[in-house]
Backbone as a ProteinNet text record, in pm:
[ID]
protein_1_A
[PRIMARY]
XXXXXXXXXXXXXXXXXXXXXXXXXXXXXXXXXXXXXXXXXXXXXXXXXXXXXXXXXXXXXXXXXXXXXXXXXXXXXXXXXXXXXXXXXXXXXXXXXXXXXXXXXXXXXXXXXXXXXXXXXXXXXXXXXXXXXXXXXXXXXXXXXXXXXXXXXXXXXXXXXXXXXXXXXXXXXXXXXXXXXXXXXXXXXXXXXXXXXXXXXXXXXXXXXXXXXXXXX
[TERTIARY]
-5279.8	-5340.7	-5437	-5504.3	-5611.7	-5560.6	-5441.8	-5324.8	-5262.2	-5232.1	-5234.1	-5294.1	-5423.9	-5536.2	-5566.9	-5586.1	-5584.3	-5532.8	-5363.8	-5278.5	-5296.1	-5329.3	-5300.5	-5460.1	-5538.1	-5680.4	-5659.4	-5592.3	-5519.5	-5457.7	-5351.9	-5271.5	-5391.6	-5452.5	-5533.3	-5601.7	-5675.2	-5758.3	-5678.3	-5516.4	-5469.8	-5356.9	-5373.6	-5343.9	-5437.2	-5537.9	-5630.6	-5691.2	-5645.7	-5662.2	-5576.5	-5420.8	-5346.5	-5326.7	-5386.3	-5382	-5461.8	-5553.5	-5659.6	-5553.8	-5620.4	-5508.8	-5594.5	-5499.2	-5508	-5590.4	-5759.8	-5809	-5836.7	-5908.6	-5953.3	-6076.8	-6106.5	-6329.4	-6322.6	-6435.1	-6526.4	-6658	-6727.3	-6832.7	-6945.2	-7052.3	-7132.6	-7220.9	-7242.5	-7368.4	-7472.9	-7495.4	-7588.6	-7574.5	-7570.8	-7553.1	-7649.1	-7675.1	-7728.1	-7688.3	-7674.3	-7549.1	-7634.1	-7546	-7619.4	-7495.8	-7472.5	-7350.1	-7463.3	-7323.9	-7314.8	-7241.4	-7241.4	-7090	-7157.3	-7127.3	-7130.5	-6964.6	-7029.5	-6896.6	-6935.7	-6854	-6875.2	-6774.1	-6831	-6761.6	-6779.5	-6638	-6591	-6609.7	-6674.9	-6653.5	-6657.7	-6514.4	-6569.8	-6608.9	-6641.8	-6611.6	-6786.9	-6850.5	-6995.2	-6948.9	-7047.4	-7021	-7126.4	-7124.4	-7220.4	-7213.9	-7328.3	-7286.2	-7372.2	-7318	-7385.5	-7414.1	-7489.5	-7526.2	-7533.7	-7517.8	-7536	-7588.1	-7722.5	-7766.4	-7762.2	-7777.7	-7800.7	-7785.3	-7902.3	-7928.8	-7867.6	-7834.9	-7718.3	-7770.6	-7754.3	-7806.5	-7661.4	-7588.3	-7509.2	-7454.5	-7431.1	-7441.7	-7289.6	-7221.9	-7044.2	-7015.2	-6901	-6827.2	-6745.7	-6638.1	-6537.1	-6399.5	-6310.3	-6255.9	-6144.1	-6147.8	-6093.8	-5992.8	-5895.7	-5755	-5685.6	-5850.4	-5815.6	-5790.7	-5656.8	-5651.3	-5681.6	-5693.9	-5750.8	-5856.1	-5925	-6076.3	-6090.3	-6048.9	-6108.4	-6238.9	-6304	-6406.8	-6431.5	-6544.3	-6548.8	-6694.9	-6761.9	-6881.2	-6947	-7050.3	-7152.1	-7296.7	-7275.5	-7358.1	-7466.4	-7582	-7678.2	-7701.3	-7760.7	-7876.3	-7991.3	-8080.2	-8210.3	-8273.1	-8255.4	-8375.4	-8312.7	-8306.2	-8211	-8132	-8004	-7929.8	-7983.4	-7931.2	-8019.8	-7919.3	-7893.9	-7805.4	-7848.4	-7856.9	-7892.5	-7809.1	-7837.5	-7755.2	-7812.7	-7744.9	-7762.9	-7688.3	-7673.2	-7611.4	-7690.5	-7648.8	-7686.1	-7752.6	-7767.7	-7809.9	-7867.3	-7871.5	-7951.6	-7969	-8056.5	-8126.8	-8242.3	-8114.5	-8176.5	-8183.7	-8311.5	-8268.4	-8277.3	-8171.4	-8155.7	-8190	-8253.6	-8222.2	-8132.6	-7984.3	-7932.5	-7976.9	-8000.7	-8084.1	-7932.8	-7881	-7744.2	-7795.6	-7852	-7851.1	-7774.1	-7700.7	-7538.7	-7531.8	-7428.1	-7397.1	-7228.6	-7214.8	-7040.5	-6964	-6852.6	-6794.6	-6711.3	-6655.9	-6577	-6525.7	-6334.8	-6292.4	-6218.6	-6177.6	-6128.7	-6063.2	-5967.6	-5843.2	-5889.2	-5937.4	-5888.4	-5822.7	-5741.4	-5691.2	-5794.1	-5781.8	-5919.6	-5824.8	-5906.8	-5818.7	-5928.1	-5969.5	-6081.2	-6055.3	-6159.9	-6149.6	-6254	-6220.7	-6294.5	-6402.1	-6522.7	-6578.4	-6638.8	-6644.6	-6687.3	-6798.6	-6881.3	-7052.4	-7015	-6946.7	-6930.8	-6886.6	-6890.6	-6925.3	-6734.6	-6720.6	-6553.1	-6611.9	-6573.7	-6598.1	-6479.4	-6453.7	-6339.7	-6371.6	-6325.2	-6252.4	-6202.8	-6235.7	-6124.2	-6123.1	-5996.9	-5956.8	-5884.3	-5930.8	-5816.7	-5894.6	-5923.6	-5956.5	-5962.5	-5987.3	-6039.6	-6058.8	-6134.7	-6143.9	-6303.1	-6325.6	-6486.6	-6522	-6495.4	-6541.3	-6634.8	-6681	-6786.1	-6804.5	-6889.7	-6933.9	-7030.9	-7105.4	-7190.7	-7254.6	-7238.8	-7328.3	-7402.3	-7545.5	-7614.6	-7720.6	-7695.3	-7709.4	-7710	-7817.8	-7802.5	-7769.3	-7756.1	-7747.8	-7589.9	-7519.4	-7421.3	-7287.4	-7236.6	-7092.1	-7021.1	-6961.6	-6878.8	-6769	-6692.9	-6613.4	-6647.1	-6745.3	-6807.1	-6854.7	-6915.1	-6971.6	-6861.4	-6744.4	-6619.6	-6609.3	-6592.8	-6569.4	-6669.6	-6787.2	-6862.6	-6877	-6825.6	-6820.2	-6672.2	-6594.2	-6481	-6406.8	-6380	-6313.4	-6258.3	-6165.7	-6043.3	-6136	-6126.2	-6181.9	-6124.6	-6139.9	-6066.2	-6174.4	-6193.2	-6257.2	-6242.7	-6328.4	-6332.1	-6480.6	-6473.5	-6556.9	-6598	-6690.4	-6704	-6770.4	-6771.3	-6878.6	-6850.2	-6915.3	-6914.4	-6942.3	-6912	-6915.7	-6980.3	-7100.9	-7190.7	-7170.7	-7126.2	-7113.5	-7258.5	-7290.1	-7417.4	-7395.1	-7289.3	-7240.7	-7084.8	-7028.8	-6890.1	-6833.8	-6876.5	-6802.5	-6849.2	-7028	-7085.1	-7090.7	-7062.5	-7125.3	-7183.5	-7254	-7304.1	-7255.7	-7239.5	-7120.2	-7196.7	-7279.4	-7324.1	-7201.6	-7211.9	-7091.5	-7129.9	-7069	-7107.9	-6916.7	-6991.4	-6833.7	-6857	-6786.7	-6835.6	-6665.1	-6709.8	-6615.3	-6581.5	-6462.6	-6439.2	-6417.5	-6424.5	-6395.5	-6343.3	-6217.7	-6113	-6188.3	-6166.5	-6241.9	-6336.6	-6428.1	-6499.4	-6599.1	-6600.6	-6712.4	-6679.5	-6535.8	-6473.1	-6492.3	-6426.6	-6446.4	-6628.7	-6671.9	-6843	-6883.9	-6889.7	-6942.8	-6854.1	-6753.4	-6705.1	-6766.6	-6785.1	-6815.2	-6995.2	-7070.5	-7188.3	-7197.8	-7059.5	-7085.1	-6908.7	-6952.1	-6905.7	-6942.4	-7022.9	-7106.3	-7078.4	-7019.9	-7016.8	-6840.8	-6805.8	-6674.6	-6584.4	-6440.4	-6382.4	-6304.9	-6222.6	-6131.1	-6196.7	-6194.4	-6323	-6240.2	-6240.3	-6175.8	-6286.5	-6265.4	-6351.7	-6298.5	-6380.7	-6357.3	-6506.2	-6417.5	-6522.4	-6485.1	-6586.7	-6540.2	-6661.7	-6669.6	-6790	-6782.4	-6880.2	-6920.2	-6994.4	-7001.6	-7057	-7059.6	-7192	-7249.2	-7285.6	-7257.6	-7246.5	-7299.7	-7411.7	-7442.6	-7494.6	-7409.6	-7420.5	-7474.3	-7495.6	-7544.9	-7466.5	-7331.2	-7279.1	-7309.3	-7299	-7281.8	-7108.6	-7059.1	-6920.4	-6947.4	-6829.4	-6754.2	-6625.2	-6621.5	-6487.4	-6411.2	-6266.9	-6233.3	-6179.9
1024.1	1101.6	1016.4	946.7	839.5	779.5	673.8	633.8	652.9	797.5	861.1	872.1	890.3	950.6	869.3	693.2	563.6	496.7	574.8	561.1	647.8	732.2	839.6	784.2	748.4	696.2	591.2	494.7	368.5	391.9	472.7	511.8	578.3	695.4	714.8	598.5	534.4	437.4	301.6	286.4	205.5	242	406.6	512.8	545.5	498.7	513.7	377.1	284	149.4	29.4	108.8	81.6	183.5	273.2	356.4	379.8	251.5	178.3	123.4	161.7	119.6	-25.4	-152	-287.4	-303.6	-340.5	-378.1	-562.8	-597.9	-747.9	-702.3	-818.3	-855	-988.2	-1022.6	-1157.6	-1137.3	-1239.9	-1224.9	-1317.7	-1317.8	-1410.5	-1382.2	-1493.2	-1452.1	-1557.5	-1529.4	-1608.2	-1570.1	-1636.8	-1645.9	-1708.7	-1656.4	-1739.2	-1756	-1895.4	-1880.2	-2008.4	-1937.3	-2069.4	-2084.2	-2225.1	-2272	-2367.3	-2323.8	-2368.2	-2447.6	-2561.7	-2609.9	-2673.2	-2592	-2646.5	-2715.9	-2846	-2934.9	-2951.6	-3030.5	-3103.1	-3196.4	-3355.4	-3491.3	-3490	-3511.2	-3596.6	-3691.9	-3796.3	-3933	-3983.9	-4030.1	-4097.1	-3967.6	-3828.1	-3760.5	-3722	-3770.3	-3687.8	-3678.6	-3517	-3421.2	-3419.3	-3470.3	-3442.3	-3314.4	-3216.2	-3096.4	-3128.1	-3091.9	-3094.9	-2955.9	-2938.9	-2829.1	-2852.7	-2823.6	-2859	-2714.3	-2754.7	-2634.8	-2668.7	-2566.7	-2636.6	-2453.2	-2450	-2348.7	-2390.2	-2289.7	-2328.7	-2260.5	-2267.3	-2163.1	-2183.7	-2115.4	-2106.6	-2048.9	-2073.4	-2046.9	-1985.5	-1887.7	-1875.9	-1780.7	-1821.9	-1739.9	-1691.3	-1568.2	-1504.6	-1447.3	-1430.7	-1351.8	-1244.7	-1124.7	-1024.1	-944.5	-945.7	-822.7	-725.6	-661.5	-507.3	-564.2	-620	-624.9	-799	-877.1	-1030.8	-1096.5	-1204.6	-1217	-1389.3	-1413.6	-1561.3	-1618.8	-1691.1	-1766.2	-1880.8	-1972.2	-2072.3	-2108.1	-2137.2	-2182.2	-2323.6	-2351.6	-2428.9	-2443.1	-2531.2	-2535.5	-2613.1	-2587.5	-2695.2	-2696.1	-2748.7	-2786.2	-2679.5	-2666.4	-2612.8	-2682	-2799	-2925.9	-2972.8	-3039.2	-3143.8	-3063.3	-3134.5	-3068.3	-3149.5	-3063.1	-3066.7	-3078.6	-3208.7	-3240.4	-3223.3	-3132.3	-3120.9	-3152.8	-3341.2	-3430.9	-3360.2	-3263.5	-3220.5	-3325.5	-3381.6	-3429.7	-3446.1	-3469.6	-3523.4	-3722.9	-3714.6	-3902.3	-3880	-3775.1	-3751.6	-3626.6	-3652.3	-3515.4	-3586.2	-3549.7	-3615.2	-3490	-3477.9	-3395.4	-3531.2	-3509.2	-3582.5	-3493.9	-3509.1	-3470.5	-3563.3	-3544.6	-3572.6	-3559.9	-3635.9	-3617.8	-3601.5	-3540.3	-3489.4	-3444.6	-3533.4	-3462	-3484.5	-3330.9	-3333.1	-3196.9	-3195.4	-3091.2	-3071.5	-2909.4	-2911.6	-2834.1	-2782.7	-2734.4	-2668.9	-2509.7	-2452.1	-2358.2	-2342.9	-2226.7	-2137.6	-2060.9	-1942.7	-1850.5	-1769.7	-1710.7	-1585.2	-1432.5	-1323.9	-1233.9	-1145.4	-1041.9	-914.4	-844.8	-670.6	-587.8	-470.8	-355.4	-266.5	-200.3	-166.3	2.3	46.5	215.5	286.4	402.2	467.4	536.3	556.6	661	777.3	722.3	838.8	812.3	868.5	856.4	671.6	654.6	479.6	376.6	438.4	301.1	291.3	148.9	117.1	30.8	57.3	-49.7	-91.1	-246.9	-283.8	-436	-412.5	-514.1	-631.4	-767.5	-891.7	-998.7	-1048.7	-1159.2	-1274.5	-1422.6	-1508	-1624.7	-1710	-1861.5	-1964.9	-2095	-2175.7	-2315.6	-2372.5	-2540.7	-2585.3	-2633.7	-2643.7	-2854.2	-2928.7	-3044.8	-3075.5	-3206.3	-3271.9	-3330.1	-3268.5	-3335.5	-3482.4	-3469.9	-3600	-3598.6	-3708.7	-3736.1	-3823.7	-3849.1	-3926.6	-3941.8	-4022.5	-4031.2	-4188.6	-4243	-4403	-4412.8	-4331.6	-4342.3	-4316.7	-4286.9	-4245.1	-4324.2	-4388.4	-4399.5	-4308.1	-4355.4	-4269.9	-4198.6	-4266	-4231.1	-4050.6	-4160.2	-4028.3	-3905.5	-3951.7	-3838.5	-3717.7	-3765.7	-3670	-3587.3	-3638.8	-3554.2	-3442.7	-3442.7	-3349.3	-3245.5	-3320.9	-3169.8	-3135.1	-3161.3	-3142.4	-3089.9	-2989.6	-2897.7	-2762.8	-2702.3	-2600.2	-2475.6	-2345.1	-2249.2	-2125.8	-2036.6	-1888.5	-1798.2	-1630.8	-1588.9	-1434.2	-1379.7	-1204.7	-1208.2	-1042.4	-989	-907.3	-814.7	-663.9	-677.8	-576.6	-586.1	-506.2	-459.3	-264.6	-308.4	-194.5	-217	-108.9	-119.3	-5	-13.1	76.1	81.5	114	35.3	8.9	80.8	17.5	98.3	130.4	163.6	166.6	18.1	-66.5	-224.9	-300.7	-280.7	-394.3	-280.7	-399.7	-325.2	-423.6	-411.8	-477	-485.1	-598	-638.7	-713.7	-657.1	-716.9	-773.5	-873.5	-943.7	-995.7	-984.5	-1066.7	-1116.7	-1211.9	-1328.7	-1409.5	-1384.9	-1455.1	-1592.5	-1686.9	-1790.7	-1883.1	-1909.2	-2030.2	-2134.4	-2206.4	-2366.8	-2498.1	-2445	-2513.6	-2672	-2728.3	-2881.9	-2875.4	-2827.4	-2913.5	-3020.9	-3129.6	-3213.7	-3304.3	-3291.9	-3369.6	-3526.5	-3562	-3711.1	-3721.4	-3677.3	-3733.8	-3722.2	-3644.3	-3669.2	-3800.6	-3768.3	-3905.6	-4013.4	-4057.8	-4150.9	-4191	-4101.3	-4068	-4164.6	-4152.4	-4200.7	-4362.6	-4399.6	-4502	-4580.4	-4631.6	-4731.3	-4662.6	-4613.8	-4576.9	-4609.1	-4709.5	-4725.5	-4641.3	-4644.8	-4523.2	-4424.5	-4346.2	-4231.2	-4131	-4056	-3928.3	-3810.1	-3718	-3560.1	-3495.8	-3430.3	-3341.4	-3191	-3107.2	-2967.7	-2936.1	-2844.3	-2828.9	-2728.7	-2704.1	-2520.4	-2550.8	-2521.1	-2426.9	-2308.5	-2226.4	-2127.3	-2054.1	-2029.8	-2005.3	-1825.9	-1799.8	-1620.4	-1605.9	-1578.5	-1591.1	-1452.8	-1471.1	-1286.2	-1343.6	-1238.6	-1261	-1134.1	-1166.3	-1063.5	-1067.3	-1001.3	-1062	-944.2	-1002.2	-893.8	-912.6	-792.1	-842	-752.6	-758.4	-736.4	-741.3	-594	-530.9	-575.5	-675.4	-678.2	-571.2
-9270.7	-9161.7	-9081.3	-9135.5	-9119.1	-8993.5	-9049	-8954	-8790.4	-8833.7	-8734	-8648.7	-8695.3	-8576.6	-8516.5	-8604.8	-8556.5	-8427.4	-8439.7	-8368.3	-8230	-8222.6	-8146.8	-8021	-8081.4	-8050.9	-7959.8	-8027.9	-7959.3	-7867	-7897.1	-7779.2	-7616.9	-7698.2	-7555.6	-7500.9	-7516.4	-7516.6	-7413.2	-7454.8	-7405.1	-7236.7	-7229.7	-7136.5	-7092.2	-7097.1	-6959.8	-6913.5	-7023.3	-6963.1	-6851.2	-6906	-6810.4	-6700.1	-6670.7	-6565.4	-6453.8	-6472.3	-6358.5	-6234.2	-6120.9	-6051.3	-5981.9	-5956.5	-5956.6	-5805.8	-5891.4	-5769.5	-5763.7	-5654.6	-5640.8	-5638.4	-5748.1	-5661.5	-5721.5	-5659.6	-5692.1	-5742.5	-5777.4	-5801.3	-5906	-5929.5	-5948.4	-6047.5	-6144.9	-6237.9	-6305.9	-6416.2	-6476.2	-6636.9	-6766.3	-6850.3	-6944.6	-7051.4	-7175.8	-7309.2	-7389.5	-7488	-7581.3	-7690.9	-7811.7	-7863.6	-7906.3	-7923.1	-8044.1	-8146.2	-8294.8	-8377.9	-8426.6	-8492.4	-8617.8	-8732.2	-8870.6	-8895.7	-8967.7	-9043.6	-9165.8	-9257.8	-9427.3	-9363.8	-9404.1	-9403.8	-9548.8	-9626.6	-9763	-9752.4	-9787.3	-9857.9	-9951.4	-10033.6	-10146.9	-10248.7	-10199.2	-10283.3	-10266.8	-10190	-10140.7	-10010.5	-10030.1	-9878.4	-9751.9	-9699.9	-9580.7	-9497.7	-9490	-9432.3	-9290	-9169.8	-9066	-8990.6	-8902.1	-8850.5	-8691.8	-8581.3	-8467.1	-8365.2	-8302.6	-8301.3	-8147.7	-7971	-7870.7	-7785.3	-7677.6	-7643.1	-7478.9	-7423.2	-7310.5	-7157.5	-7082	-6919.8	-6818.4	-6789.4	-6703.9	-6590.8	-6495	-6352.7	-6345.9	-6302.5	-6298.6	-6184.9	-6179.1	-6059.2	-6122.2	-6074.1	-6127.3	-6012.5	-6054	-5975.6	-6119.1	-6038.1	-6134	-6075.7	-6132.7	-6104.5	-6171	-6211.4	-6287.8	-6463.8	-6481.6	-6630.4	-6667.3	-6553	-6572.4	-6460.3	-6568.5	-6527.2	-6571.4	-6430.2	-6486.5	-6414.3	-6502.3	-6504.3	-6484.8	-6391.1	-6385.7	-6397.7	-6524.8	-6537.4	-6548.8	-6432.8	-6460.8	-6577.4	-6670.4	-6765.2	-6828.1	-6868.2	-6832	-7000.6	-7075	-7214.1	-7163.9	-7239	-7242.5	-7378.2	-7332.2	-7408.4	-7494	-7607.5	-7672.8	-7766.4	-7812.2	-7922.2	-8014.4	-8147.3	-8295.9	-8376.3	-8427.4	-8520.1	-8644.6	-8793.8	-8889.7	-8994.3	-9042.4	-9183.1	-9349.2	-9360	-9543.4	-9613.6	-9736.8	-9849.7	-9943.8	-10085.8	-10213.9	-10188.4	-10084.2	-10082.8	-9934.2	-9889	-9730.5	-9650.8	-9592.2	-9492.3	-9416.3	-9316.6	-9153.4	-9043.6	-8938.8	-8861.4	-8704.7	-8678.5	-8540.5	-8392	-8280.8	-8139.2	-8107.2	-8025.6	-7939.4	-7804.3	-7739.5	-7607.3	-7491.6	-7465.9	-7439.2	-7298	-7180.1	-7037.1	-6974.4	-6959.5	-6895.3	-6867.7	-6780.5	-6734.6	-6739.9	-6798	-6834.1	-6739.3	-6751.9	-6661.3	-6772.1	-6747.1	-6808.9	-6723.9	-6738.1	-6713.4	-6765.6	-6794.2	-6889.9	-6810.8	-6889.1	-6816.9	-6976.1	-6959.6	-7020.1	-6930	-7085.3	-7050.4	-7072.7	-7023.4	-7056.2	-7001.1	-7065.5	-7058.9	-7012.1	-6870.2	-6811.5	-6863.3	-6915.3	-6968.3	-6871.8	-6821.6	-6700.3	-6773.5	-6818.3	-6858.8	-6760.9	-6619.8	-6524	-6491	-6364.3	-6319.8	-6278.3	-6248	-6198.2	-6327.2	-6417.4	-6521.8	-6608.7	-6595.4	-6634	-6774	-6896.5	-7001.2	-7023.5	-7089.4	-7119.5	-7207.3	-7326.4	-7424.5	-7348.5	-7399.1	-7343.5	-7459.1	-7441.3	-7484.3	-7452.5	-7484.8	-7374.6	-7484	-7362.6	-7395.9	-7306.2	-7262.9	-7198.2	-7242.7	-7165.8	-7189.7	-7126.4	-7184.1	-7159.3	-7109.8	-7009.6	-6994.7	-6935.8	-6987.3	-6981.3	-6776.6	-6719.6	-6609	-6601.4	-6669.3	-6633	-6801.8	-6862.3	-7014.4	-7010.5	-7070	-7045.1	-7204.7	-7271.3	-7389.2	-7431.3	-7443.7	-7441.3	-7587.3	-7691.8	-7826.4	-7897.5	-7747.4	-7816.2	-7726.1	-7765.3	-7715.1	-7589.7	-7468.8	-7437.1	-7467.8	-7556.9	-7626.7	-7664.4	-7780.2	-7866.5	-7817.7	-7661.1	-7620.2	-7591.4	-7538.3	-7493.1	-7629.3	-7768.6	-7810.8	-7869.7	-7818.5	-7839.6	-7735.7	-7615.3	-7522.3	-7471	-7465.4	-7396.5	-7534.7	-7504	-7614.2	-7559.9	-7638	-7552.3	-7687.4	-7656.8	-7745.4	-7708.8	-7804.6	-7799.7	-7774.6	-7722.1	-7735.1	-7710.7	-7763.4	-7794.4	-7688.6	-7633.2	-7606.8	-7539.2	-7463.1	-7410.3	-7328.8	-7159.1	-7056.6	-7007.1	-6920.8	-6835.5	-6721.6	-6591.5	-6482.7	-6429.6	-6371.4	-6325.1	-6161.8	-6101	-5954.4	-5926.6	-5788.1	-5717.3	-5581.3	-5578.2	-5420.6	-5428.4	-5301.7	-5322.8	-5343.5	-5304.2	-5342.8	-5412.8	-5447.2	-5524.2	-5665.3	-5790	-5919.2	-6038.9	-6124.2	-6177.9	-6327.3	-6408.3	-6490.8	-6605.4	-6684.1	-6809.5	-6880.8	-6987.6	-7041.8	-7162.6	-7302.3	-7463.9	-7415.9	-7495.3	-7518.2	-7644.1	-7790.8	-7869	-7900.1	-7855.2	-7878.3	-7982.9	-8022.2	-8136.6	-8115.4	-8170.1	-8132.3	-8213.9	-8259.2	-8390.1	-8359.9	-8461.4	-8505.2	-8403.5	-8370.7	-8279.6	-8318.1	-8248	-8351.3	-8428.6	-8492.3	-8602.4	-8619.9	-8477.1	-8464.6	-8470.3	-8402	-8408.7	-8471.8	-8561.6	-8722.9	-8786.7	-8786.2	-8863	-8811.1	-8700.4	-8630.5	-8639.6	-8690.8	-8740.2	-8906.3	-8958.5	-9074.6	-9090	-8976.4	-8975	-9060.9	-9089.5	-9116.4	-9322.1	-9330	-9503.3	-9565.4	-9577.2	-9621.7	-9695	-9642.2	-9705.1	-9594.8	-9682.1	-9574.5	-9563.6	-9487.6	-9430.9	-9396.3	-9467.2	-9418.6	-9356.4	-9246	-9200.6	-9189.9	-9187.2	-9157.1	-9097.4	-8992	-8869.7	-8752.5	-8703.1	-8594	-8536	-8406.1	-8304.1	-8299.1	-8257.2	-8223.3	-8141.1	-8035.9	-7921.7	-7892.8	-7875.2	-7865.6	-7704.1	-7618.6	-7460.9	-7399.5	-7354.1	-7273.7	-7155.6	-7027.8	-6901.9	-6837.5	-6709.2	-6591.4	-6489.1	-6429.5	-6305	-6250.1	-6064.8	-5956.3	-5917	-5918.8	-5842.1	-5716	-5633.3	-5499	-5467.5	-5482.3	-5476.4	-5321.7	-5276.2	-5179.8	-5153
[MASK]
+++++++++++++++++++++++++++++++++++++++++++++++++++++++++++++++++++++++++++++++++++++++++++++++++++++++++++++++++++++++++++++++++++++++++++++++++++++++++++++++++++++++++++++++++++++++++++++++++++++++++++++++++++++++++

């Protein structure tokens, strides 16, 4: 019965989401996001656990067509990233002095649900690619630096649309993102200098809340 009702829930939910009829807007915002990437480097059979901590400000544009919403964000640091070295033979906390600026764009799908009094909520999911504009890091390799920012990621997440007027409305946004190996090579490359074959396992994680204005064409 449970099942059912599950079903039947879904079903409404996804009948009033496809029954938005297909508009255009644009529109503009501002964002704040903390992006996360814990790893463990094997060597030799000691583990190095790392932590990578880095607080984010981003500037984005959008354009939207009812059930897709892509994104194109400008992204800055908000003061150094924080590399945190755990192991059984060390514990280091590093700043990366990382002044750069990234560039990301992203392609979801959403499913916009009407609740009435102006306001549309809707579910999304998609993914994107996040590269490096300008790195500036005298401590680190260019190489190395690419692979700490230029990375492709998946992502879930929810935002509502409050009508302001008949064309402008206002578009709060959470986006929580993944980020398969991210980091992999730069940690290894961190422990160059220790002889031996190196497995890594490793992910980002990125928590994203925005403010947009759109404009309905």
């Amino acid at each position: 019965m449970k099942k059912i009702s599950l079903c039947l829930i879904f079903a409404c939910l996804a009948a009033m989401g496809f029954s938005q009829k297909l508009e255009i807007s644009v529109g503009a915002g501002l964002s704040l996001s903390a992006l996360m990437g814990p790893a463990t480097v094997d060597v030799n059979g000691v583990k190095f656990d790392y932590t990578m901590n880095v607080k984010k400000l981003g500037l984005n544009v959008f354009g939207d067509l009812t059930y897709f919403l892509v994104n194109l964000d400008t992204i800055v640091d908000l003061g150094n990233t924080e590399v945190i070295t755990t192991s059984t033979v060390l514990d280091v906390v590093d700043q990366l002095n990382k002044n750069s600026i990234d560039m990301a764009i992203s392609l979801y799908g959403k499913l916009p649900i009407s609740l009435g009094f102006g306001l549309n909520v809707f579910p999304l999911i998609g993914g994107g690619y996040n590269f490096n504009a300008t790195f500036q890091d005298k401590g680190t390799s260019s190489a190395t630096a690419q692979t700490v920012v230029n990375y492709l990621f998946l992502g879930v997440g929810f935002g509502g649309d409050f009508s302001l007027t008949q064309n402008f409305y206002l578009r709060p946004l959470v986006l929580f993102n993944w980020i398969p190996g991210f980091n992999g090579e730069y940690y290894k490359d961190i422990l160059d200098y220790i002889p031996g074959p190196k497995t890594v396992m490793a992910n980002g994680y990125l928590l994203k809340a925005g403010l947009n204005i759109g404009f309905k064409l």
